[in-house]
C-alpha positions in Angstrom: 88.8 131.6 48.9 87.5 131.7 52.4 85.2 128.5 51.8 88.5 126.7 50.5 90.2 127.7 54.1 87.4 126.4 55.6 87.5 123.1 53.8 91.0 122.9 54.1 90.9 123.5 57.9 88.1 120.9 58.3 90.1 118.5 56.4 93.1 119.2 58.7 91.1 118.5 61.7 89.6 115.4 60.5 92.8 113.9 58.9 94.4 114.4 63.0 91.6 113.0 64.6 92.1 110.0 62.3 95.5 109.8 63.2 95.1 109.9 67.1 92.1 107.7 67.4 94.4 104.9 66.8 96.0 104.6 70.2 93.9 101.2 71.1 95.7 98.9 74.0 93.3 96.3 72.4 90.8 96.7 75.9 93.6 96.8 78.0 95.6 93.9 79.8 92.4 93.4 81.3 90.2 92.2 78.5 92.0 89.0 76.3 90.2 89.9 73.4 92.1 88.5 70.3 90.6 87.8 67.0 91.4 84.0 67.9 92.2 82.2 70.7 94.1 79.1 71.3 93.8 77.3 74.9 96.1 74.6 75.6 97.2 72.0 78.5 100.5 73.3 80.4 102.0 70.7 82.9 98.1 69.7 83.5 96.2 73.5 83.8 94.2 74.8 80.4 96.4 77.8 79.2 95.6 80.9 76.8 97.9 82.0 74.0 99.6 83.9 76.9 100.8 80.8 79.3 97.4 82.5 81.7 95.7 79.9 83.8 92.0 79.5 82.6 89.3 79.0 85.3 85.5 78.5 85.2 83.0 79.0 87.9 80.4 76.7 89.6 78.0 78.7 89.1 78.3 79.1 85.0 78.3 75.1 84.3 75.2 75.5 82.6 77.1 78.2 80.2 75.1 81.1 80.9 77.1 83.9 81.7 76.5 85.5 85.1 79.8 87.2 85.5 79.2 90.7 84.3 80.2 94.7 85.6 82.9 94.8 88.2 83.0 90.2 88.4 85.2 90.8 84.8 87.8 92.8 86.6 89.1 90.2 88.6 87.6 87.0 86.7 89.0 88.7 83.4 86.8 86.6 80.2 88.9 85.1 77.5 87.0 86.2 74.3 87.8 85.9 70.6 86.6 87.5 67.2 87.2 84.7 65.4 87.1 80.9 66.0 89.0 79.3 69.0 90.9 76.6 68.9 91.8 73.5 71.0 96.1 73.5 71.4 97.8 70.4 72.9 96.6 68.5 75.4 92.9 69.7 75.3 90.6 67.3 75.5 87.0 68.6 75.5 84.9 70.8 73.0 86.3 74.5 72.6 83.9 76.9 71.5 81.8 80.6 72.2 79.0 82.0 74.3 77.6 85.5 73.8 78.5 87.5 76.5 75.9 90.2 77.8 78.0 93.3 76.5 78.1 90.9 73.1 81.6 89.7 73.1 82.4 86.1 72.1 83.4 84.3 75.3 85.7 81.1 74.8 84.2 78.1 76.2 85.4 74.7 76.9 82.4 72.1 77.1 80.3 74.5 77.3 81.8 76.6 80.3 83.1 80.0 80.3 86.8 80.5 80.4 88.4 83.4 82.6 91.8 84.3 83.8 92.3 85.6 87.3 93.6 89.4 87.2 95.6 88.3 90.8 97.6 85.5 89.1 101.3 86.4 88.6 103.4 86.6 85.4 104.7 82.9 86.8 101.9 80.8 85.0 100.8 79.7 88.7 96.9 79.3 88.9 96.6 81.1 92.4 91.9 81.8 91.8 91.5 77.8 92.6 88.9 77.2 95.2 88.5 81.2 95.7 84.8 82.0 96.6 83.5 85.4 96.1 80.6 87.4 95.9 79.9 90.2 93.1 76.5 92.2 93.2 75.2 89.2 95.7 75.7 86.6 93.6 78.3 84.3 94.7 81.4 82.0 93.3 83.7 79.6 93.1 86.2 79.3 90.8 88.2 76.6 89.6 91.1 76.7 87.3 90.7 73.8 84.6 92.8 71.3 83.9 93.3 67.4 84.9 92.4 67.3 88.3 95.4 67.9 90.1 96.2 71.6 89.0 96.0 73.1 92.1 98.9 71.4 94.3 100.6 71.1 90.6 100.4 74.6 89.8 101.1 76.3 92.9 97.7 78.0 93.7 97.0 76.3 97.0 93.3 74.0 97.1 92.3 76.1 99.9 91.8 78.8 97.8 90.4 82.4 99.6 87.2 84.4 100.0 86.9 87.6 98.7 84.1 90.2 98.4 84.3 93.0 96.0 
């Protein structure tokens, strides 16, 4: 009888733990990961799923990753589980790159796609032309798109400086 209580309380304690461990905000606001992603062109800046200007940085044309630690919480990385795909308007090869933690990093020719955690709810791409420094290696964003996204979007081509 007592080893049956036992049992029985184990179970109990498993069968909760099972039932709270679900409470997953999927990484946060702050991560992007979805199991795919679609980028797309929106009055001439690339897009997520989410209507979030994408941006790469100068110093990741080659497509290695460099922006790692505390770079990610302002240059948040669009990532995917699955395969990303190209929406409308995208001209240019969508694809991965294994970030250093292991996530799948969305690409687009090769560069690293990443939101700016200071851009509004409005869609405007306010990162272009921001140069900053993270761990001593320096920056500068751009948000992608056709060329004139920066006047168009309402992220002025100055851009800022910031170090974190």
């Amino acid at each position: 009888m007592k080893v049956t209580l036992t049992l029985l309380a184990v179970l109990s304690v498993l069968a909760l733990a099972a039932c709270g461990g679900s409470n997953d905000n999927g990484g946060g606001a702050s991560n992007a990961a979805a199991s795919t992603a679609t980028v797309s062109m929106d009055n001439g800046t690339l897009v997520d799923s989410d209507g979030a200007p994408l941006y790469t940085s100068e110093q990741e044309k080659s497509g290695k990753v460099v922006c790692t630690d505390g770079c990610t919480s302002i240059w948040v990385p669009l990532t995917a589980s699955g395969t990303p795909t190209a929406g409308d308007g995208v001209s240019g090869k969508i694809g991965t790159v294994k970030r250093p933690d292991g996530a799948k990093q969305v690409t687009l020719d090769g560069r690293p796609l990443y939101r700016f955690a200071e851009d509004g709810m409005d869609g405007k791409a306010t990162g272009d032309g921001v140069k900053d420094n993270f761990g001593g290696q320096q920056f500068t964003w751009h948000v992608e798109g056709s060329g004139e996204t920066a006047s168009d979007s309402g992220g002025g081509s100055s851009g800022g400086s910031y170090s974190y």
